[in-house]
N, C-alpha and C positions, 0 to 999 in steps of 0.2 A: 113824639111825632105828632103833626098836625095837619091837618089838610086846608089849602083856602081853595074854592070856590072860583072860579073865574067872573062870575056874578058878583064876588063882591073886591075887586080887584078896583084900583081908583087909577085914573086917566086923565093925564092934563097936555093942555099943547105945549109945544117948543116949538122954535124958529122950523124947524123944516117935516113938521109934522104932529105926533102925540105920541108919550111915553106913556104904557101903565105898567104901575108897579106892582109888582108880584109880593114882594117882598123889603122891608127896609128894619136895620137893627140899630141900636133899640127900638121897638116896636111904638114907643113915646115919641120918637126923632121924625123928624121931618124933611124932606130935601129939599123944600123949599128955602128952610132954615140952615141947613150945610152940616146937620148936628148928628149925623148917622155915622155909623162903623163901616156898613155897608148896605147894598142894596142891588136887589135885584129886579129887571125888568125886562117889557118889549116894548120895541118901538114900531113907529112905522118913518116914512121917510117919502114924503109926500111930493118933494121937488127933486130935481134935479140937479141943483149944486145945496148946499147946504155947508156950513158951521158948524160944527159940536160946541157944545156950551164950556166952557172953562170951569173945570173944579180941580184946582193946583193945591187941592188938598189930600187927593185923590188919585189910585193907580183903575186905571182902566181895561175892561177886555169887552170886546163887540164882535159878535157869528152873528151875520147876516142870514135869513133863513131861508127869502125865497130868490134873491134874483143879487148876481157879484154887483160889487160897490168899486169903487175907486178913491182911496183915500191918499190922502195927503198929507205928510207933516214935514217940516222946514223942506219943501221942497221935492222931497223924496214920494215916489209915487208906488203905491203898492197895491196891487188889485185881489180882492178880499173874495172870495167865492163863497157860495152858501155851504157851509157848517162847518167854514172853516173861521179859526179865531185869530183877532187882531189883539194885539196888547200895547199899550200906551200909556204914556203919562198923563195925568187931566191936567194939567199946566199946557202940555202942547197943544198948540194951536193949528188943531185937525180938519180939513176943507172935506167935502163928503162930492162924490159928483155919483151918480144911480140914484132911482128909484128901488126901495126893497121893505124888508121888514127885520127885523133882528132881535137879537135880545142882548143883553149888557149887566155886566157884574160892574160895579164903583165899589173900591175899597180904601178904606185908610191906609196908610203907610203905615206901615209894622205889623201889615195884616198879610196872611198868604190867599190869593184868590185862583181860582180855577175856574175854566167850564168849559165843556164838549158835549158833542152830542154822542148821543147811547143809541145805536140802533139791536135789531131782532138777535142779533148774534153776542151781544154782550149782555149774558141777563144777570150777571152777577158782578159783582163790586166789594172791594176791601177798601176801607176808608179810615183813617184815625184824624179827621177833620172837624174843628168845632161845633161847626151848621153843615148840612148837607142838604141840598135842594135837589126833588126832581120836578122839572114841568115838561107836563104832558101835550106833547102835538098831535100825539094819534087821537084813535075813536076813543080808547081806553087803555090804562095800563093797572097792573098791580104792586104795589113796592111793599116788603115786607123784609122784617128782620126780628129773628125772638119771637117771641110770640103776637107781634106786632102784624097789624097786616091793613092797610089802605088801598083803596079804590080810585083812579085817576080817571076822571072823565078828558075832553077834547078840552084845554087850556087852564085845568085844575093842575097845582104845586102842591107839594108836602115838604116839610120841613121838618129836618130833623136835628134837635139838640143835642150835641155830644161834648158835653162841656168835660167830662171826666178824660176825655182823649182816647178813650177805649178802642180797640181795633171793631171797626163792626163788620160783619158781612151781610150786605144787604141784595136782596134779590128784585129783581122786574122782569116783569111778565109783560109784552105788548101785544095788544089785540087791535084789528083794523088792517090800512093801507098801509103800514111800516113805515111813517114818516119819523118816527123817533122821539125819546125824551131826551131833555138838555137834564145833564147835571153840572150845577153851583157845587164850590166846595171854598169855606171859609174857614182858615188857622189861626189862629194866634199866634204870632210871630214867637218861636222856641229862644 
């Protein structure tokens, strides 16, 4: 288990605003390069119509957090509401029309990916998933499992390795206004 820091989180533009990424695996990999397993971010969404970027290597999930989205793919229009999640292929060519902010799992094909948001009433979790990610929106949370136990400030992530597939149970604690932490959950396809 590991904590990053929201200070040292890296942030670059795109067409309709700026991703930073939370998280990306291999930790060597780059998205720039297209060379990752998966990766975890937020964005924001700075115009009003917008383009998703094309990665048709890639399966997609995007929770808007602060304000609904209106997306689009061949046609078909679906209105996305905050903390609720859209799923998608990165080959489809997805039109964005809202301003918001969000966050987004990109996974390889033969990967299983997940995410939802965790609010005050879910403090506990069974997971037998590769990586597990929690990012924190509140003031603070606690995530602890075994005799493991980490501290979430307001935009701090932990990650956890579960490469043996073990069943864990993992606890959160949130303190603050109860805005909630997202959980990431990455398998290796069985």
């Amino acid at each position: 288990m590991f904590l990053k820091k929201a200070a040292t989180y890296k942030t670059i533009k795109w067409s309709g605003g700026e991703t930073t990424e939370l998280y990306i695996y291999p930790e060597t990999s780059s998205y720039k390069e297209r060379n990752f397993e998966f990766r975890l971010s937020f964005a924001t969404v700075d115009v009003e119509k917008s383009t998703f970027t094309s990665l048709p290597k890639f399966k997609r999930i995007i929770m808007p957090l602060s304000d609904e989205i209106e997306l689009s793919k061949n046609g078909e229009i679906t209105q996305v509401r905050p903390k609720q999640v859209f799923n998608f292929d990165g080959a489809d060519p997805i039109k964005s029309k809202g301003i918001s902010t969000d966050v987004n799992l990109m996974f390889e094909r033969g990967l299983v990916g997940n995410m939802g948001m965790l609010d005050e009433t879910q403090n506990k979790i069974k997971t037998d998933a590769n990586f597990i990610c929690f990012y924190n929106l509140d003031e603070k949370a606690e995530v602890s499992f075994g005799e493991q136990k980490v501290t979430l400030f307001s935009r701090d992530c932990v990650i956890i390795k579960n490469t043996n597939k073990e069943l864990l149970e993992i606890n959160i604690d949130l303190f603050g206004d109860i805005y909630g932490i997202v959980l990431f959950e990455v398998k290796k396809g069985d």
